[in-house]
Structures are given as structure tokens and as C-alpha cells.
C-alpha positions as CSV (number, residue, x, y, z in Angstrom):
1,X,19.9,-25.4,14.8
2,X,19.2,-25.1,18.7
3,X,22.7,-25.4,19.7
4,X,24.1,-23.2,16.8
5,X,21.6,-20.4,18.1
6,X,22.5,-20.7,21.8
7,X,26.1,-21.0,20.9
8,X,25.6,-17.4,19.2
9,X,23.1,-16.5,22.1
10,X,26.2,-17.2,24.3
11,X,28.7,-15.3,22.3
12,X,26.4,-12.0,22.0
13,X,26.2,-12.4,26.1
14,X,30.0,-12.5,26.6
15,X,30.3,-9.7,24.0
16,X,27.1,-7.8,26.3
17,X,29.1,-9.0,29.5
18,X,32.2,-7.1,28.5
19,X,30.5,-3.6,27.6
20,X,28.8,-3.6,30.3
21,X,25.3,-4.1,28.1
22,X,21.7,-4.1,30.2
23,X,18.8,-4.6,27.3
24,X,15.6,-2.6,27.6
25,X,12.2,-4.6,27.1
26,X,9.6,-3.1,25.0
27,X,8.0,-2.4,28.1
28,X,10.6,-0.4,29.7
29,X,10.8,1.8,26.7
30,X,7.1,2.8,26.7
31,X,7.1,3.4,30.4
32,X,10.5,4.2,31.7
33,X,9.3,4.5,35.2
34,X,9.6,0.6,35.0
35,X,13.3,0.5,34.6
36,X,15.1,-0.1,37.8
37,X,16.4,2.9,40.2
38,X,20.0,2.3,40.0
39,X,20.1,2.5,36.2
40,X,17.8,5.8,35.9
41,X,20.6,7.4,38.5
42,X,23.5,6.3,36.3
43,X,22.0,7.9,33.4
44,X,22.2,11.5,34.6
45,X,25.6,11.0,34.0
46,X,25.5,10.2,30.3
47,X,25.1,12.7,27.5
48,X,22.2,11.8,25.0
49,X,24.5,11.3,21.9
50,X,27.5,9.2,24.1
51,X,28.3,5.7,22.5
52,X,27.5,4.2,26.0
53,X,25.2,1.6,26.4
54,X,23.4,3.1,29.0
55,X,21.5,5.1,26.1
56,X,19.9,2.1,24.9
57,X,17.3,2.9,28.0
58,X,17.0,6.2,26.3
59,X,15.3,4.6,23.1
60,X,12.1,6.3,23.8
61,X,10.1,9.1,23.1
62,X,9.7,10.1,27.2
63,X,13.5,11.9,27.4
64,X,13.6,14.8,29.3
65,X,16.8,17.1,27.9
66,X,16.9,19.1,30.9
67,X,17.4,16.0,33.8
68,X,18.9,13.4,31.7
69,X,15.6,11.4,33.2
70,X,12.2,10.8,31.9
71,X,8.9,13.0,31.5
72,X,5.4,12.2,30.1
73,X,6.6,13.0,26.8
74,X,7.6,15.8,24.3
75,X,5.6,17.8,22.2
76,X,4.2,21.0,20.6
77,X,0.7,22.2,20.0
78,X,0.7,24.4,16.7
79,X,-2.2,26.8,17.3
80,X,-4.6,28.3,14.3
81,X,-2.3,31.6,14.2
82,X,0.3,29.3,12.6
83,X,-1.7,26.7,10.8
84,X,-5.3,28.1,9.9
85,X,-7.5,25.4,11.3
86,X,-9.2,24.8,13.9
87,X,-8.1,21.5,14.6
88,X,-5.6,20.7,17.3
89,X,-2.3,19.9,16.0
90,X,-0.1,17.8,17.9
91,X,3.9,16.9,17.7
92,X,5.9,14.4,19.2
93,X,9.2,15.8,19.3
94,X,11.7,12.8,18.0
95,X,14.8,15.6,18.6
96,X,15.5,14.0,22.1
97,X,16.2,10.5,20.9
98,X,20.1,9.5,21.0
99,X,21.3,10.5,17.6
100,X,18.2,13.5,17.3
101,X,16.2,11.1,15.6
102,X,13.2,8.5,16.3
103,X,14.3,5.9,13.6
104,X,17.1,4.8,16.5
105,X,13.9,3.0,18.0
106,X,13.2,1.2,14.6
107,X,16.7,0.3,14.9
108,X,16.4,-1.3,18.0
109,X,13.5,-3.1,16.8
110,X,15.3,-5.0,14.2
111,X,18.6,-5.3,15.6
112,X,17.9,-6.9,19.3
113,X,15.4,-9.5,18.7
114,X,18.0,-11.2,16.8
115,X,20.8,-10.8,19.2
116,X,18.7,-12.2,22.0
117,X,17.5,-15.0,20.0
118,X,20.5,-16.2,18.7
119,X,20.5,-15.0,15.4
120,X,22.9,-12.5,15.1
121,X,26.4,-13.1,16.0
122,X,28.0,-9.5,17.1
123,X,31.7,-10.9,17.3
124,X,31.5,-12.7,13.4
125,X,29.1,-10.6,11.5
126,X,28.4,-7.2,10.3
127,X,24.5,-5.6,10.6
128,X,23.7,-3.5,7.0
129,X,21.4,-0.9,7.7
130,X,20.1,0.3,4.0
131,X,18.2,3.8,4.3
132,X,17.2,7.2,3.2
133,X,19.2,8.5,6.0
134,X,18.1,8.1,9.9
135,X,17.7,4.6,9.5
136,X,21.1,3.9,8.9
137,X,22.6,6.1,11.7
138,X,19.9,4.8,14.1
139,X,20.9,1.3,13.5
140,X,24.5,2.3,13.4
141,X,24.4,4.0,16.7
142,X,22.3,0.5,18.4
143,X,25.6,-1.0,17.1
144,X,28.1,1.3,18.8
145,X,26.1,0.2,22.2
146,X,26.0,-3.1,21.7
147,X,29.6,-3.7,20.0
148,X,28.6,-4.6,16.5
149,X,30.3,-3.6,13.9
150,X,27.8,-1.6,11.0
151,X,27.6,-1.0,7.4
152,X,25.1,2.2,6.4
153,X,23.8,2.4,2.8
154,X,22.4,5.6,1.7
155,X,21.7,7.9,-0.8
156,X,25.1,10.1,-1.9
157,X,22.4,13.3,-2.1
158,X,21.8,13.0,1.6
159,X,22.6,15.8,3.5
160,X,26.4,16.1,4.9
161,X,25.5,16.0,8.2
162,X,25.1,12.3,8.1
163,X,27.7,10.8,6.1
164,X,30.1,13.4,8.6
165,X,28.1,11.6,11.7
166,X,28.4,7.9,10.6
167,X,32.2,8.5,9.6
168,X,32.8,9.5,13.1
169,X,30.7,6.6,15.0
170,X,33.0,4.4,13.0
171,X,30.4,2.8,10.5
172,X,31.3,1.8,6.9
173,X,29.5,3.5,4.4
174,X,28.4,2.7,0.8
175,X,26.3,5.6,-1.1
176,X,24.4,4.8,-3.7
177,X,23.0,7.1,-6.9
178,X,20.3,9.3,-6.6
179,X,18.4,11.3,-3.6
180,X,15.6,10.2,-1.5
181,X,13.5,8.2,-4.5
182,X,16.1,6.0,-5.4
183,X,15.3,3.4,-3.1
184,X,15.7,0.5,-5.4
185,X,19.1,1.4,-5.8
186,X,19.5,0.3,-2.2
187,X,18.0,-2.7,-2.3
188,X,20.3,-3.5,-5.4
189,X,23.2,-2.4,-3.2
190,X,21.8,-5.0,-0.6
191,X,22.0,-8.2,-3.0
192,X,25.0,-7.7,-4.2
193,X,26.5,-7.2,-0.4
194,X,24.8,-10.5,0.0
195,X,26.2,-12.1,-3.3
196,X,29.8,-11.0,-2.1
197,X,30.3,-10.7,2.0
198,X,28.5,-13.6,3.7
199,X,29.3,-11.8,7.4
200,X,26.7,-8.9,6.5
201,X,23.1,-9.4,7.8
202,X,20.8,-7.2,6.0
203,X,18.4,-4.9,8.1
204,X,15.9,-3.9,6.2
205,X,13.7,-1.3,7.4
206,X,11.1,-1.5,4.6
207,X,10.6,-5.2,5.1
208,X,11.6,-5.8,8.9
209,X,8.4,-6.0,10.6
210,X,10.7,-5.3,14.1
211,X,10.7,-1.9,12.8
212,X,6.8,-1.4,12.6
213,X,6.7,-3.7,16.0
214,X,8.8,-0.9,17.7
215,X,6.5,1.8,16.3
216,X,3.1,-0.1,17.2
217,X,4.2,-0.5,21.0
218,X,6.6,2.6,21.9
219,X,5.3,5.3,19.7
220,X,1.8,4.5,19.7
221,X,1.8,4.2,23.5
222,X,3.1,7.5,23.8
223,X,1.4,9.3,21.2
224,X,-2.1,7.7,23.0
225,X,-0.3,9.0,26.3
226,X,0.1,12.6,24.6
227,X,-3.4,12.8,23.7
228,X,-4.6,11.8,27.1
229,X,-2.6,15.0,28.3
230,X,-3.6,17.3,26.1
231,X,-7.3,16.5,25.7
232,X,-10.2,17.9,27.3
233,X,-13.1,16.0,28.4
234,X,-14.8,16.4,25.2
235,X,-12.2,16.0,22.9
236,X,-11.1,12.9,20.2
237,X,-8.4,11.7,18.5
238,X,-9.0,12.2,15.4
239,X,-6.3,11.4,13.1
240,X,-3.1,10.2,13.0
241,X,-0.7,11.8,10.2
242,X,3.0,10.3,9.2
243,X,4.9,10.4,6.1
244,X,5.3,6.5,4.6
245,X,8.7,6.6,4.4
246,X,9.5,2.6,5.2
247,X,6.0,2.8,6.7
248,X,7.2,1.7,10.4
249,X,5.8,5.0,12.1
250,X,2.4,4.1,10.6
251,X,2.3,1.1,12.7
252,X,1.6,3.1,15.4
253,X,-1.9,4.1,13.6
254,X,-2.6,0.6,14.2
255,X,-2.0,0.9,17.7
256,X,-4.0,3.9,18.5
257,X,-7.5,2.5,16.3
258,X,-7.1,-0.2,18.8
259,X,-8.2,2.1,21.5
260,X,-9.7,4.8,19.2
261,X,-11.6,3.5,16.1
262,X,-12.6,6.5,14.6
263,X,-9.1,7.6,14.6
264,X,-8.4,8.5,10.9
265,X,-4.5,7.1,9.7
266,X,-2.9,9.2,7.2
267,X,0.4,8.4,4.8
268,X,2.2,10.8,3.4
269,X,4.5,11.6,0.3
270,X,6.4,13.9,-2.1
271,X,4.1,15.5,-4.1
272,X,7.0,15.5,-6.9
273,X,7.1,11.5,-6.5
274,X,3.4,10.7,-5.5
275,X,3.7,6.9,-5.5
276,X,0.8,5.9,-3.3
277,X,-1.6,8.5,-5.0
278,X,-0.6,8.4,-8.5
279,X,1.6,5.3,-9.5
280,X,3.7,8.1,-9.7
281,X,7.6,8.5,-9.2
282,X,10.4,11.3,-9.4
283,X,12.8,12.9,-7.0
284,X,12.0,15.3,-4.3
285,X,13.7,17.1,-1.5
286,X,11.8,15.8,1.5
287,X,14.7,13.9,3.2
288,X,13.5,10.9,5.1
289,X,11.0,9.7,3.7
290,X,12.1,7.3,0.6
291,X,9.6,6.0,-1.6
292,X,8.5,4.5,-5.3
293,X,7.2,1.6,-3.3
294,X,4.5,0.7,-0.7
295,X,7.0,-0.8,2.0
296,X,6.2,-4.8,3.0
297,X,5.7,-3.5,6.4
298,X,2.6,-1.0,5.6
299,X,-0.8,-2.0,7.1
300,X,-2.7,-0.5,3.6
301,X,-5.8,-1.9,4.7
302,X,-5.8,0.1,7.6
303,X,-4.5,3.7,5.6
304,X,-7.6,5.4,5.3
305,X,-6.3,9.0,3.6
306,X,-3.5,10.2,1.3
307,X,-1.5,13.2,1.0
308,X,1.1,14.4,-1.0
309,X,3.0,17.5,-0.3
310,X,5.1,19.2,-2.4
311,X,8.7,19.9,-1.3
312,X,8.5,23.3,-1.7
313,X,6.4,23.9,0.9
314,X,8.8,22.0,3.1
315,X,11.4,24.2,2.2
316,X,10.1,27.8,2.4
317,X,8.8,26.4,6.0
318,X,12.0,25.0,7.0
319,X,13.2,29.2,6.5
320,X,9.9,31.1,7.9
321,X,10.9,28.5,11.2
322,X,14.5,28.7,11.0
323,X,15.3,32.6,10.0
324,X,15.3,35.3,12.2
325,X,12.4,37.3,9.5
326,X,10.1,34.4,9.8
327,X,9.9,34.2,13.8
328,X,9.3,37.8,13.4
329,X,6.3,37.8,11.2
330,X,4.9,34.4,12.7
331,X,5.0,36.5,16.3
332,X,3.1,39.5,14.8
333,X,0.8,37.3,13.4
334,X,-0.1,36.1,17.0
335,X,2.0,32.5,17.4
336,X,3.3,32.4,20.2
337,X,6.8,33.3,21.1
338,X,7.5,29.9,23.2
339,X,6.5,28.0,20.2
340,X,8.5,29.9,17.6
341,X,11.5,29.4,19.1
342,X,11.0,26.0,19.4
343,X,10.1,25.5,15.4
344,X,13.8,24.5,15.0
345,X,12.8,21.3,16.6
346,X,10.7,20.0,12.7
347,X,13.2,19.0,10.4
348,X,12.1,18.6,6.7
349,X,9.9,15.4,7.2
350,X,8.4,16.8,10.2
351,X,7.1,19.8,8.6
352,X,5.9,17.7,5.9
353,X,4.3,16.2,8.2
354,X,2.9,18.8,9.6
355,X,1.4,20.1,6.4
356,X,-0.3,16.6,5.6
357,X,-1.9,17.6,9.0
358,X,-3.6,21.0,7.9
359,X,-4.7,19.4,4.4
360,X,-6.8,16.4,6.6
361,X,-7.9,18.8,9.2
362,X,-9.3,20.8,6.1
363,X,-10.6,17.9,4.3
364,X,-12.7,16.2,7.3
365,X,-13.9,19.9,8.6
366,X,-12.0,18.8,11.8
367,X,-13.0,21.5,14.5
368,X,-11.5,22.7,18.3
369,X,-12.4,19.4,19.5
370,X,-10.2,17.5,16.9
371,X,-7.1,16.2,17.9
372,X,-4.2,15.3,15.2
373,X,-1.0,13.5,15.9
374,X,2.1,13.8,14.0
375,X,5.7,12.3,14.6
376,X,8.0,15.2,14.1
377,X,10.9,12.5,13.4
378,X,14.0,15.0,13.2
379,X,14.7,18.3,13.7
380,X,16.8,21.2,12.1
381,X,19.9,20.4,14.0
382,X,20.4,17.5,11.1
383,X,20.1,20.0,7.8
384,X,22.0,23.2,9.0
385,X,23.9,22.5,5.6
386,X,20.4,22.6,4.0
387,X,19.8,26.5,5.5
388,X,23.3,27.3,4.4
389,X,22.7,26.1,0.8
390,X,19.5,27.9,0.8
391,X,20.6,31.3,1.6
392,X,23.9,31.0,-0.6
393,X,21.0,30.1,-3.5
394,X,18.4,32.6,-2.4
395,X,19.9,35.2,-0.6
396,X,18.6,36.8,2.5
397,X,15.3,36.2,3.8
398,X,13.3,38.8,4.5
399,X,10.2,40.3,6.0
400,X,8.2,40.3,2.7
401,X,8.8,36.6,1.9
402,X,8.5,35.3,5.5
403,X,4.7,36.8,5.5
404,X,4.3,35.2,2.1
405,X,5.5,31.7,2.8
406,X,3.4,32.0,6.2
407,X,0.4,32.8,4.3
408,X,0.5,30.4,1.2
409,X,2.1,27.8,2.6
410,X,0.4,27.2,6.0
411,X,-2.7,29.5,6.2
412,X,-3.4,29.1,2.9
413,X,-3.1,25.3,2.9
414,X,-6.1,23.5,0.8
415,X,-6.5,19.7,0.5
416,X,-5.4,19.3,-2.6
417,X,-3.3,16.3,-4.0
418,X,-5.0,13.9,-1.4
419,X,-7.2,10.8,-1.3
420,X,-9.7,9.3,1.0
421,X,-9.6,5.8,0.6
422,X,-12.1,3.3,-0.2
423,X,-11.5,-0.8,0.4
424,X,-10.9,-1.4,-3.1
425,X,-7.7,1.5,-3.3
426,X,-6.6,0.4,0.0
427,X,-6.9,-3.3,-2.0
428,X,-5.2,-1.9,-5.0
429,X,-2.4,-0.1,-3.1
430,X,-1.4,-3.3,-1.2
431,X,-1.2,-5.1,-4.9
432,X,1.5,-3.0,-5.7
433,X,3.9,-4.2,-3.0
434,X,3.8,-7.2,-6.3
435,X,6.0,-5.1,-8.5
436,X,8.8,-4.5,-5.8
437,X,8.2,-7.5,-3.5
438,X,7.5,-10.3,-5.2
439,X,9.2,-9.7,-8.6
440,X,12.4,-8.2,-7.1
441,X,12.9,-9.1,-4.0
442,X,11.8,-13.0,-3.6
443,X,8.7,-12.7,-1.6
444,X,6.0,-15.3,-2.6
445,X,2.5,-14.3,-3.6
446,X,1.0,-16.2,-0.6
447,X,2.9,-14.4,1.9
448,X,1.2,-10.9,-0.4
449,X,-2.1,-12.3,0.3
450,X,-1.1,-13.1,4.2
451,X,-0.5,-9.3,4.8
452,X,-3.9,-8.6,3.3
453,X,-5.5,-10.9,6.4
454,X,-6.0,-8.2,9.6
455,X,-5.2,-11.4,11.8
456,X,-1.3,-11.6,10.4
457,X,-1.0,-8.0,11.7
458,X,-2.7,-8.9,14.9
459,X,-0.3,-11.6,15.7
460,X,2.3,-9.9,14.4
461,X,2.3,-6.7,16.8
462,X,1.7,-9.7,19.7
463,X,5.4,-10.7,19.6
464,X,6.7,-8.3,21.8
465,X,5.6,-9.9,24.7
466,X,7.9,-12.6,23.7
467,X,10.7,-10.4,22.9
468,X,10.3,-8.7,26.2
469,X,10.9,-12.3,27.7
470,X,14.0,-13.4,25.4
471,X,15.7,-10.1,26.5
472,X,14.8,-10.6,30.3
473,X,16.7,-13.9,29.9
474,X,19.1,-12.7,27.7
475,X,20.3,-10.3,30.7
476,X,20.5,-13.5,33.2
477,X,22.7,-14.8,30.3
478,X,25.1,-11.7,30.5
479,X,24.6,-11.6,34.1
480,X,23.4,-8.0,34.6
């Protein structure tokens, strides 16, 4: 089994070799001051979206858009004129990943361990990268820069924007039934790929724990990095707010209790399919953020609040941020103008994000002092077809229903359809990973009860020291 891996190891370095392929380590993706001179040079050179492998350095959340180098981070502060609370709300803005989306990080998580290790063969097999959207083109872009070739399963409801993108990076594409709740139907897509092409490797983000691994190390580190520029001397991290979707962003909620442990970690979901909450299911319009399953990779021990938002209130934000009425009245209503014309930076997820923010800031009385992270994974530049389809549907927005939307849907925000957990729903929310896991999808009851134990988690999230040592000889290998 040695020789077979280091005979792949081998191939995937001449394949490297020929591209032109450096690897990042984790390490150089949460800090890229530690990436050598010569390579942060070259970059200035290379657009954010260009298929060259140079952007693999750019797999983290510290891009600067205006250099083509690295800042301390992006982000927005929404103040109480646009959300109603008192509570500082933070967002780390995902728009200036390669592709406009963070999930290209979760892609890297899964994808290069493998290659280094030896168990993925770039010039024989084909990486399958099942999703609810970003996924897919985040693991088909890592592909592009390394020289594999990808498959991308996803919803046929997604948005047009993506199936248009992965067309044109040169990705095969299978869509499935349904919209962003038919996840099963992907993983039913995934066993018969495996049944019938024996090249394809499956990826899969809800099960791949190099997916939360990514999350725990690079976006943790930067959203503890965020706070640490933002606070004042007397302020706390409070919570930390993401939408489940395959659960990896919540992973870095792990990483932030472990230097905060009052830090609150909060999952959110569709109100119209409130799995986590209700044992509930449906179909909802919140793109991103699949669900009518807890993911294998979700810490549920360590969730300690739910929220379910309703995708209406994602989409009559998406137009009070996105129409020229609803900067308007969110000026006149005191928000800044810097900030409102950067609200085109939340896609849909993000502002359901967002809103899962105001209900917990609401719920735990969070004051002034009371920092909130949330990802904002996306941004609008992804659902411009969603704004046109709106306004065909609706017609014109105006001055009336911009005030109305700002007022219901943000000021107005209660904390309703949420949870605070106890240990016994966090106990019962991890049982249902049963149903889908162990029933469906061959996983063994002991390995349920082994993500129950915090250790497994602990020594999970430990690996990337390793990894960071595979890749460093893994470039020797290619000879870069």
C-alpha cells in the first residue's frame, strides 16, 4: 500500500511540476505574511478569478482587492441604524476569495491532503464535488489549479450563475431534482457515480472532516483576528453565528471557544425547512445552505443556539441592499453611506446570516460591548439573475416598501423560531445524524458515538500540523 501511495505521490508531483504548482500550508493561509517574498510579488500580477495556480496562496480570508496582496482581513460592522440592537455585528466578507466565495477553502481542505498523501491520483481519476452550489465550484476551481479534472453535482434550481461558471472552468456537471433541500438526492447521485465510474473520488463536504479542518484553522483564526481589531478594551466575543449548511464554517466556533469560552455558537436554517429545530423539512430559497440532515462533520455538542429564518426575509433584504430605493431609505434612516454601498457584498446566505445575528443578540440582551461574528460566505455578484427574476415578478421597488422591509425585517427582528440548547437536545440532535448516516450512508454506530466524545474533535482539528508537513515535502517532491 506504501509504494502504491508514493507511486501516486510521485505522479501528482510531476503533474504539480508541470503547472508550475507551489502548495500553501494551513499556516500560510491564516497568516499570509509567512509565504515567501517572491511568490507574494508574482501575485500582483494575477487576477483573483485566473485559473493559475498562483491563487491557491489566495485561499484565505486576508485578500486585499485593491493590491492583489494581503490585509488583516475584510469585514463590515452593521450599526444599530440598520439592525436595531445594540450588539456589535461583525462580517467577514468571503466576496474576495477566488471564485467570490469562502467554500473554495473547504475545497482545499478536502482535495490537498489527499494529493499530498498519495491518495489521489490527478492524472487517472476524477474529484466529485456534490453540493448545494459553492461547494462544487470551489472544489472545481482547486481542480483547475492543480490539473485535476472535476465533476460538480448540484441542484438543477440553483441559480444560473453557477452552472454558466462551472461550464466555462471546464467541469462536468450532473444536476439533480429539487432546490437547496434535496440534499439526499445528491448523495443518491454519489452512489450510483460510485456503482458505475470507478475513476471518480467522491468529496463530500458534509462528511469530509478536511472541510471543517479548513474552517477550524483559517476561518477561525481570522475571525478571532477580526475581533481583536475591532474590539475595545472592554469588549467580548460573544457569539459566533453561521448557517449549517454542510456545517464546516461552524468548525470555526470550535476554534474561537478555544480562546473564548463564553463565546456562544449559533446554526442556522430555513425557517421553511427547520430540520435542526423541528424534525422539520421543505424547500426554501436560501441558496447555500442545504439541509434535512445534521451533516457528519457538525460538532452538536458544542451548538449551543438555533435559529431559523425564513426566506422571505432573505429576499426582501437581498432588494432593500441591492435597489437603488432601499440605499435611499437605509441612508435617511442614518446607516451609513460607506456601508450601504457595500451591502452588495451579503449574498442570500449571508444575509441569513445576518438576521440569525439580530434574533441572538435579541435573545441574550447582548449590549454595545457584545461582539457577533458572522461569515458572509457570498455576495450578490453570484444571484444577479435572482434580482432580475425578482423585479420581473414584483415590479419596481420603491420608497414605500424599502422603508417596510427595513423596518419588519431588520428593525423589527424578534427571536422567534429559535432554541437555546440544553445537553440533552444537543444529545438528541447528534442522534439524528442515525437516520442519514448510518442507515443510508454506511457509517457504523460506533463511529456515531466516537463524534459524541470532545477528544475525537480535539484530535481531529490536530491534523493540520501534519498536513502542513506532507505538503512542505510534497513541494521538495515537485521541486518548487
Amino acid at each position: 500500500m506504501t509504494s502504491d501511495r508514493d507511486a501516486v505521490r510521485r505522479r501528482a508531483a510531476a503533474r504539480c511540476r508541470e503547472r508550475g504548482v507551489v502548495i500553501p500550508t494551513l499556516a500560510q493561509l491564516r497568516d499570509p505574511d509567512l509565504i515567501p517574498g517572491g511568490l507574494r510579488g508574482r501575485l500582483a500580477g494575477v487576477g483573483l478569478w485566473d485559473v493559475d495556480p498562483l491563487n491557491l496562496f489566495r485561499i484565505t480570508w486576508r485578500n486585499d482587492p485593491r493590491t492583489g496582496q494581503f490585509n488583516a482581513g475584510n469585514w463590515l460592522e452593521f450599526p444599530a441604524a440598520l439592525t436595531g440592537v445594540e450588539a456589535r455585528i461583525v462580517g467577514m466578507v468571503g466576496k474576495w476569495f477566488p471564485t467570490g466565495a469562502h467554500k473554495v477553502g473547504a475545497g482545499f481542505g478536502c482535495l490537498v491532503p489527499r494529493l499530498v498523501g498519495g491518495e489521489f491520483d490527478p492524472t487517472a481519476q476524477v474529484a466529485v464535488w456534490p453540493s448545494t452550489g459553492n461547494f462544487c465550484r470551489g472544489g472545481a476551481f482547486d481542480c483547475a489549479l492543480l490539473g485535476c479534472r472535476a465533476l460538480a453535482i448540484l441542484p438543477e434550481e440553483m441559480s444560473r450563475e453557477r452552472f454558466e461558471w462551472l461550464r466555462s472552468i471546464g467541469a462536468e456537471i450532473v444536476a439533480t431534482p429539487g432546490c437547496e433541500s434535496n440534499v439526499k438526492e445528491i448523495y443518491d447521485e454519489c452512489w450510483r457515480i460510485r456503482d458505475t465510474r470507478p475513476e471518480c473520488v467522491i468529496f463530500n463536504q458534509f462528511e469530509e472532516f478536511g472541510n471543517a479542518v479548513w474552517h477550524y484553522h483559517v476561518t477561525g483564526e481570522a475571525a478571532d483576528a477580526i475581533f481583536r481589531r475591532v474590539a475595545g478594551p472592554r469588549d467580548r466575543l460573544a457569539a459566533f453565528v453561521s448557517a449549517t449548511g454542510s456545517a464546516g464554517t461552524l468548525a470555526a466556533g470550535d476554534h474561537l471557544r478555544s480562546r473564548h469560552p463564553d463565546l456562544k455558537i449559533c446554526a442556522v436554517e430555513a425557517l421553511q425547512c427547520p430540520t435542526l429545530l423541528r424534525c422539520g423539512f421543505g424547500g426554501h430559497r436560501i441558496e447555500g445552505i442545504g439541509d434535512k440532515h445534521v451533516p457528519w462533520i457538525h460538532n452538536v455538542r458544542n451548538t449551543d443556539f438555533l435559529a431559523a429564518i425564513d426566506d422571505e426575509q432573505c429576499i426582501a433584504v437581498m432588494r432593500l441592499f441591492n435597489e437603488p430605493e432601499g440605499w435611499t431609505a437605509l441612508e435617511r434612516a442614518g446607516v451609513p453611506l460607506e456601508l450601504v454601498e457595500n451591502l452588495p457584498l451579503l449574498g442570500i446566505s449571508s444575509l441569513c446570516n445576518l438576521a440569525a445575528a439580530i434574533k441572538l443578540a435579541r435573545w441574550y440582551e447582548l449590549d454595545a460591548r457584545d461582539v457577533v461574528i458572522v461569515p458572509l460566505t457570498d455576495s450578490m455578484e453570484l444571484y444577479q439573475s435572482r434580482l432580475h427574476e425578482l423585479r420581473d415578478r414584483r415590479g419596481h421597488y420603491d420608497r414605500d416598501q424599502a422603508a417596510a422591509d427595513h423596518a419588519r425585517w431588520l428593525l423589527g427582528c424578534t427571536p422567534d423560531w429559535t432554541r437555546e440548547l440544553g445537553y440533552r437536545d444537543r444529545q438528541a440532535l447528534h442522534n439524528l445524524k442515525y437516520f442519514t448516516w448510518v442507515e443510508q450512508q454506511g457509517r457504523t454506530v460506533e463511529e456515531l458515538r466516537r463524534l459524541w466524545d470532545p477528544d475525537f474533535w480535539r484530535e481531529t482539528y490536530a491534523v493540520a500540523a501534519a498536513w502542513d508537513r506532507q505538503i512542505a515535502e510534497f513541494n521538495e517532491l515537485i521541486g518548487s
